[in-house]
N, C-alpha and C positions, 0 to 999 in steps of 0.2 A: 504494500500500500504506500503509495509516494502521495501524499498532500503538498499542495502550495497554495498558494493564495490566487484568487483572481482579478489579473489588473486588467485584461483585456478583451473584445470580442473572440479572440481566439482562444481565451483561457475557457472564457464561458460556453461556447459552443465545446470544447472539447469535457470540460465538467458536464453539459448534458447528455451526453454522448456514453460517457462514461456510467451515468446515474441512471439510465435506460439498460445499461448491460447488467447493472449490481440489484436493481431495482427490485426482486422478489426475494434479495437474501433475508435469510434469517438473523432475527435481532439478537445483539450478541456475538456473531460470526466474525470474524475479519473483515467480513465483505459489508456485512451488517454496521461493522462499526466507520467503516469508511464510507456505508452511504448516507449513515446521521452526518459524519461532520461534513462530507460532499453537499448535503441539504444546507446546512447552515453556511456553508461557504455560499451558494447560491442565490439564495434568500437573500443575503449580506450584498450581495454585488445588484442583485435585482429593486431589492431598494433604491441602493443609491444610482442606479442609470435610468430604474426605471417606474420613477416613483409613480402612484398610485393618488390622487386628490381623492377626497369627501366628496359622495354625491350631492347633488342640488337636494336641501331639505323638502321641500313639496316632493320632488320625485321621490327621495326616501320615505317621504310620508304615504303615498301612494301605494310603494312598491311594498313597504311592510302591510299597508290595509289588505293587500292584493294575498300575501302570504297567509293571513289572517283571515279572508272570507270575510271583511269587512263594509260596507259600505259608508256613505255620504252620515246616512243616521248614527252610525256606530257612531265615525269621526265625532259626531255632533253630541253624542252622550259623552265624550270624553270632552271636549275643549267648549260646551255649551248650544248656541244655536245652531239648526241646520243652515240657516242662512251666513252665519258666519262660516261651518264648515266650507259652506259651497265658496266664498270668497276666499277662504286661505288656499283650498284647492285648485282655484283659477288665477291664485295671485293676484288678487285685488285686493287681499289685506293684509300686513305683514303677523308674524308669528310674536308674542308676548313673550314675555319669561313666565309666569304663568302657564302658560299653553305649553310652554316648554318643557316645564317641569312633568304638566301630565302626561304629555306623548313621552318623555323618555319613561316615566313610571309605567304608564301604560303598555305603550306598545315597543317598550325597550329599545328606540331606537337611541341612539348615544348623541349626547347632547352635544360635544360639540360638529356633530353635522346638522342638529337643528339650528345651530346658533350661527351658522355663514348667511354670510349675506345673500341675497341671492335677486333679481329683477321679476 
């Protein structure tokens, strides 16, 4: 098992390459233990080249009602009127900290993707 670090497209394409061969061993093995730290070498380079933003909060709101079997009413028992539902959903009214508070309680979405700003 040779570890090194990856500094470049050619590290990382051959780290994937490599983690596609080792990739059903068993945990503990050699081959095991060199495709946990091959993950985390990966993960570590995929970060930083290839970071990842917080969804738009209305879409995250959306996409968790969507997971949820939620509707417009649900939305509207957790953060009060259907009417205001329907305008944070169309983006006509911005989200409170209030409102905050209860969608991350509620529907676990993490607060600071509710709290970006968003048009």
């Amino acid at each position: 098992m040779i570890i090194k670090p990856i500094k470049n497209k050619k590290d990382y394409q051959n780290a994937l390459d490599r983690l596609e061969i080792i990739f059903d061993s068993k945990k503990g093995s050699p081959n095991g233990d060199e495709l946990e730290i091959l993950g985390i070498l990966i993960e570590k380079y995929e970060d930083e080249h290839f970071p990842i933003g917080f969804p738009d909060p209305i879409e995250a709101i959306k996409f968790r009602m969507e997971q949820l079997g939620y509707n417009q009413t649900d939305l509207a028992n957790i953060i009060g009127l259907k009417s205001r539902a329907s305008e944070i959903l169309n983006k006509k009214r911005k989200l409170t900290l209030e409102m905050i508070r209860l969608l991350h309680e509620r529907l676990n979405i993490p607060t600071e993707v509710l709290i970006q700003s968003y048009e």
